[in-house]
C-alpha positions as a printed NumPy array, in Angstrom:
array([[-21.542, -14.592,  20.209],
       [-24.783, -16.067,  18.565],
       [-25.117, -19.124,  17.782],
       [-28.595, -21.203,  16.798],
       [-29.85 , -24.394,  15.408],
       [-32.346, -25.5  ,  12.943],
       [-34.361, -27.654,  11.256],
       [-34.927, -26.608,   7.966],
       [-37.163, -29.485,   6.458],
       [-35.367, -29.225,   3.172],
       [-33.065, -26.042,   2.345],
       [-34.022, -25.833,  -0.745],
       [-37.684, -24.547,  -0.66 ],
       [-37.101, -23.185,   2.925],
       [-34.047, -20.955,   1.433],
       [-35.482, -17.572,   1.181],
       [-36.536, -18.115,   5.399],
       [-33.493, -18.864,   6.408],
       [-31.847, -15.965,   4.317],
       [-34.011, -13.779,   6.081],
       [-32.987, -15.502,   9.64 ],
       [-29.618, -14.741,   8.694],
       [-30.138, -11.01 ,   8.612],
       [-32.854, -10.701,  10.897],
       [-31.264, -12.41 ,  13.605],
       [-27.791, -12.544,  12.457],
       [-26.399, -15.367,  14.113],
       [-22.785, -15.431,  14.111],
       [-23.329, -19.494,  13.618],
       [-26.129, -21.079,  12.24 ],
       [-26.286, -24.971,  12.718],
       [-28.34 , -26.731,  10.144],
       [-30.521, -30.21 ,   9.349],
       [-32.547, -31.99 ,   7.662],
       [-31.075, -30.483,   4.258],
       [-32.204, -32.892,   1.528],
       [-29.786, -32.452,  -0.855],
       [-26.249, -33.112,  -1.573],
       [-23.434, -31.498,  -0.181],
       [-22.724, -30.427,  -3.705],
       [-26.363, -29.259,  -4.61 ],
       [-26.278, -27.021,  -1.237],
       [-27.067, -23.258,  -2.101],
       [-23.854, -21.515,  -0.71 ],
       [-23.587, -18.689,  -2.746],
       [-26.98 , -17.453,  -1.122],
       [-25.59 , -17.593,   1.953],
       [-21.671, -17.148,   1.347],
       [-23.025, -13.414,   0.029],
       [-24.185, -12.381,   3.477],
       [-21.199, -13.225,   4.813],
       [-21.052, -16.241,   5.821],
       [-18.495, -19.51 ,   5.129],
       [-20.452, -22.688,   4.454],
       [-19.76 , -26.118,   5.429],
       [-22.214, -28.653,   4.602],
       [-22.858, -32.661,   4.206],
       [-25.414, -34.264,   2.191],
       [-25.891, -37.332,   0.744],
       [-28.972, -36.2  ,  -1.446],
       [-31.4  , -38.806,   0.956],
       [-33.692, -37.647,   3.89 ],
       [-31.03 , -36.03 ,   5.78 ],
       [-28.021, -33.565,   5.6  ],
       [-26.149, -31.364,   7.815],
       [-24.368, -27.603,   7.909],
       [-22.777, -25.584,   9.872],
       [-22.62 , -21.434,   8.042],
       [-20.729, -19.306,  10.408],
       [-19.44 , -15.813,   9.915],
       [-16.78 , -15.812,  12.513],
       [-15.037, -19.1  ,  10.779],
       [-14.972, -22.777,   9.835],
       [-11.903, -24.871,  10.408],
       [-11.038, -28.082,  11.681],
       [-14.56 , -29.847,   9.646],
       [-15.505, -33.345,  10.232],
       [-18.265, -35.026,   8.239],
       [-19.781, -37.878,   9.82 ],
       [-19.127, -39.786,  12.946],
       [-16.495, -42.247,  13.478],
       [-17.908, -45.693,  13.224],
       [-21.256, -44.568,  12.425],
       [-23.078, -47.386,  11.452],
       [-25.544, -47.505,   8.612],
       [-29.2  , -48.102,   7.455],
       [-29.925, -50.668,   5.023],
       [-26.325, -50.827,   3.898],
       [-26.051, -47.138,   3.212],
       [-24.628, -43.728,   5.377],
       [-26.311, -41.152,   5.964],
       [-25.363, -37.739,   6.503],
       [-26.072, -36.669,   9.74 ],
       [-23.322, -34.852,  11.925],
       [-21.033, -32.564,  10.925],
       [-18.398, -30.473,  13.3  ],
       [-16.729, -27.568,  13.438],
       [-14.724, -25.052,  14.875],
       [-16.184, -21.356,  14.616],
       [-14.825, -18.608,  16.555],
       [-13.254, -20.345,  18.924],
       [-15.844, -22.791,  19.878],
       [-16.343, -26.511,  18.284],
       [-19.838, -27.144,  17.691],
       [-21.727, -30.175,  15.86 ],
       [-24.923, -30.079,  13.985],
       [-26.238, -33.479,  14.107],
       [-29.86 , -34.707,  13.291],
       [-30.234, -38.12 ,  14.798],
       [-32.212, -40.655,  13.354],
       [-36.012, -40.516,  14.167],
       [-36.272, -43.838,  15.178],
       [-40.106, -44.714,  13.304],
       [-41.474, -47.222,  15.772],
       [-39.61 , -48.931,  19.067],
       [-40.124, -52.496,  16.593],
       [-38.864, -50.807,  13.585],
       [-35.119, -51.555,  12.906],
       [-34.722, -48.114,  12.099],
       [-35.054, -47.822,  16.3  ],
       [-32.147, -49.981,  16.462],
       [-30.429, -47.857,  14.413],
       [-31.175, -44.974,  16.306],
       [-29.809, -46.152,  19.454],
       [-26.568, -47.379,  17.43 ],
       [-25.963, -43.758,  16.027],
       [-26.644, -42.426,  19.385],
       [-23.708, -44.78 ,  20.831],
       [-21.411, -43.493,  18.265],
       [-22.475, -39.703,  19.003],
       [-21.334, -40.079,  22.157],
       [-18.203, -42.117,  21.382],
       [-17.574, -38.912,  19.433],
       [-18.404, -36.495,  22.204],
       [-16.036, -38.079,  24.969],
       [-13.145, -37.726,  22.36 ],
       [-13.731, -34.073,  21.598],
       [-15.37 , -32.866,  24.862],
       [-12.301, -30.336,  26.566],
       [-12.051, -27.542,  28.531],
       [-12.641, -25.111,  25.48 ],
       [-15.971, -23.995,  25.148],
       [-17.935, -27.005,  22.907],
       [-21.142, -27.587,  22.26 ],
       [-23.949, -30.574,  20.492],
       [-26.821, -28.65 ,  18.789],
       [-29.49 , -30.218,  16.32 ],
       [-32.498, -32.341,  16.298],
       [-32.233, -34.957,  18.691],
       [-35.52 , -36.419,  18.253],
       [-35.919, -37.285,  21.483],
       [-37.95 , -35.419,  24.085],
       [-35.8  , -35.322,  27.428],
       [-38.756, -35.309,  29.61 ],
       [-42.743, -35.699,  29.603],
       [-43.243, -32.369,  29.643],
       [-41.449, -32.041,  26.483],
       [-44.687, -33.591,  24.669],
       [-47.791, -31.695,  24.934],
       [-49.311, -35.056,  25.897],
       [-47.222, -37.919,  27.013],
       [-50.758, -40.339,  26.855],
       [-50.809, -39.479,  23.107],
       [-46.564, -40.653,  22.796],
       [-46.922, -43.435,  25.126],
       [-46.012, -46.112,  23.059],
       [-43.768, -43.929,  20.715],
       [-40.19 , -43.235,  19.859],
       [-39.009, -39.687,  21.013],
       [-40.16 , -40.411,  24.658],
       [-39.253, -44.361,  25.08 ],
       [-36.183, -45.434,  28.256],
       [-33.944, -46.546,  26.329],
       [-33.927, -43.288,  23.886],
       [-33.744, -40.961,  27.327],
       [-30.593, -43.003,  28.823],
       [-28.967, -42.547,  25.481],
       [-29.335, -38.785,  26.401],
       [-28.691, -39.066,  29.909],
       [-25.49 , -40.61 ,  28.847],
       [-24.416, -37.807,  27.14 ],
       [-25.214, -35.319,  29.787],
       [-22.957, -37.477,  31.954],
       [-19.824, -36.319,  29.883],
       [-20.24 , -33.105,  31.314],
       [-22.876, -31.623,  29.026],
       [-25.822, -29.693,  30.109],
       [-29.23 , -29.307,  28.732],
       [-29.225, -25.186,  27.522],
       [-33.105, -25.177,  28.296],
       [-34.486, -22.067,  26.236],
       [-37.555, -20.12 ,  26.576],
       [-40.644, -19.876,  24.795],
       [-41.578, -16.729,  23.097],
       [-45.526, -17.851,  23.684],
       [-47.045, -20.58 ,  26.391],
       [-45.295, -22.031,  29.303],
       [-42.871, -24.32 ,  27.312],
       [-40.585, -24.039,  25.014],
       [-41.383, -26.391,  22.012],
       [-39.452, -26.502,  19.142],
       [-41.645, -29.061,  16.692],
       [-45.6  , -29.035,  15.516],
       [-46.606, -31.565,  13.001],
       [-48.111, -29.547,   9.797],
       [-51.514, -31.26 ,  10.79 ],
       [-53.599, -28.437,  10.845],
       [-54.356, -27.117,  14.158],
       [-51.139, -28.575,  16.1  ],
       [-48.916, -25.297,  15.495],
       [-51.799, -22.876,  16.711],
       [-53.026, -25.303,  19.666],
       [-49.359, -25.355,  20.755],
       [-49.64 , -29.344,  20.378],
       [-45.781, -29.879,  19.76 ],
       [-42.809, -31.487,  21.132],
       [-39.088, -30.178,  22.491],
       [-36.704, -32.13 ,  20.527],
       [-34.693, -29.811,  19.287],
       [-32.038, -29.673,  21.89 ],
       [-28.355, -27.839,  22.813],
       [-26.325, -29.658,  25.282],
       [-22.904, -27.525,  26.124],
       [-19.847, -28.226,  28.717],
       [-19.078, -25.836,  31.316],
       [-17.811, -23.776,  28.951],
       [-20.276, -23.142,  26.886],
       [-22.734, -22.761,  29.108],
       [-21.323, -21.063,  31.992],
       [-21.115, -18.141,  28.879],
       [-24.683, -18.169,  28.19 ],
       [-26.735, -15.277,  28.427],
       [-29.858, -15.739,  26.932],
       [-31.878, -18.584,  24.999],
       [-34.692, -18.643,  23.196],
       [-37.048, -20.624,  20.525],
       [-38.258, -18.521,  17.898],
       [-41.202, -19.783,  17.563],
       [-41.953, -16.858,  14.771],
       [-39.745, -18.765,  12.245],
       [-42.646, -21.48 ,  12.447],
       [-45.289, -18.942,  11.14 ],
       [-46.197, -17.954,   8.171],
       [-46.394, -19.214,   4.691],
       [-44.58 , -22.578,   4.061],
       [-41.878, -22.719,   6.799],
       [-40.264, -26.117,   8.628],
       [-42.394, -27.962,  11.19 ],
       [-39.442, -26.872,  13.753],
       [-38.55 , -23.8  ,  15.324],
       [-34.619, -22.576,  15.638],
       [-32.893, -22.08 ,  18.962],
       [-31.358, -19.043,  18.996],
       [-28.214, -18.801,  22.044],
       [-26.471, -15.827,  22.694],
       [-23.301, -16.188,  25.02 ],
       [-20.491, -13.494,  26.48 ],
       [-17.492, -15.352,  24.989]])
């Protein structure tokens, strides 16, 4: 099985590339985010004609989740359970799924702005509901978090910790959320790079940050035992992020003997 995870910066514009991803590297499940559209508005037909069943959430704001999967969708949840929300308003960012035998969520955490920004706060809330969520569906069967975390696990997930110092992405209290996580019995499926010694998964479009390899690892999959006792091979393809208008992030492409 194949499965990957991607930020799409918009599906919309970014639909042909991922149509292409889709037969080039024919996952059997694509996890998706950062849609920017509605769950209604989501281009499905595209995709449902390669063979693929969709499952989406958007709430037509600056976020939005999917799961496509050729190998089945059942059991979909939209949302976490007492989520908590942003000015007054949700905001679609998790959805889950069961797809050939393995439950997976797409989630796109918040980013957080600035540690003093009550967006931050926010963060940290969602991340205490994601892993509410995760202790009540973690089991033996193979299962499995993939998305944008928007947090970089480690310093050498930045390409210059000086330049994040006083940042979100890299801050304690960010890093225990993730910690906290792992400690539910999920491990950190670290990939490789296809270029350079790390395997990045973000470059701002600021020109010169993509080509200088000035980027972050935020972009994460964190599997049980399950999951990642079955994985054979892992990878960030970083050739999705070249070219002529693609997303400032890179998929993760996992292939696993399940």
């Amino acid at each position: 099985m194949r499965i990957a995870t991607w930020n799409v910066n918009s599906i919309v514009p970014r639909l042909p590339r991922v149509l292409g991803f889709l037969e080039e590297t024919a996952p059997d499940v694509l996890c998706l985010q950062e849609l920017k559209n509605t769950t209604e508005a989501f281009p499905a037909a595209e995709i449902e004609a390669l063979g693929y069943e969709v499952a989406a959430y958007g709430l037509g704001r600056w976020n939005g989740v999917g799961i496509v999967s050729r190998v089945g969708v059942s059991d979909v949840v939209r949302g976490l359970p007492g989520e908590p929300q942003f000015d007054g308003a949700s905001e679609a960012r998790a959805i889950g799924a069961t797809c050939g035998g393995v439950r997976v969520w797409s989630v796109y955490v918040p980013n957080g702005r600035e540690p003093d920004n009550p967006h931050y706060a926010y963060k940290l809330e969602w991340l205490s509901s994601l892993h509410s969520l995760v202790a009540s569906e973690v089991s033996d069967g193979p299962f499995a978090v993939l998305g944008d975390f928007n947090v970089a696990p480690t310093d050498a997930d930045v390409w210059d910790i000086a330049v994040f110092a006083e940042s979100t992405h890299v801050t304690k209290p960010e890093r225990e959320a993730l910690a906290r996580l792992r400690d539910l019995g999920l491990s950190d499926v670290f990939p490789r790079p296809l270029k350079y010694d790390h395997p990045f998964t973000y470059w701002d479009y600021r020109a010169g940050n993509f080509p200088n390899n000035k980027g972050m690892r935020i972009d994460l999959v964190y599997g049980n035992e399950a999951f990642t006792s079955a994985v054979t091979d892992s990878y960030v393809d970083r050739n999705a992020r070249k070219g002529k208008g693609p997303s400032d992030h890179a998929p993760i492409v996992v292939d696993l003997d399940l």
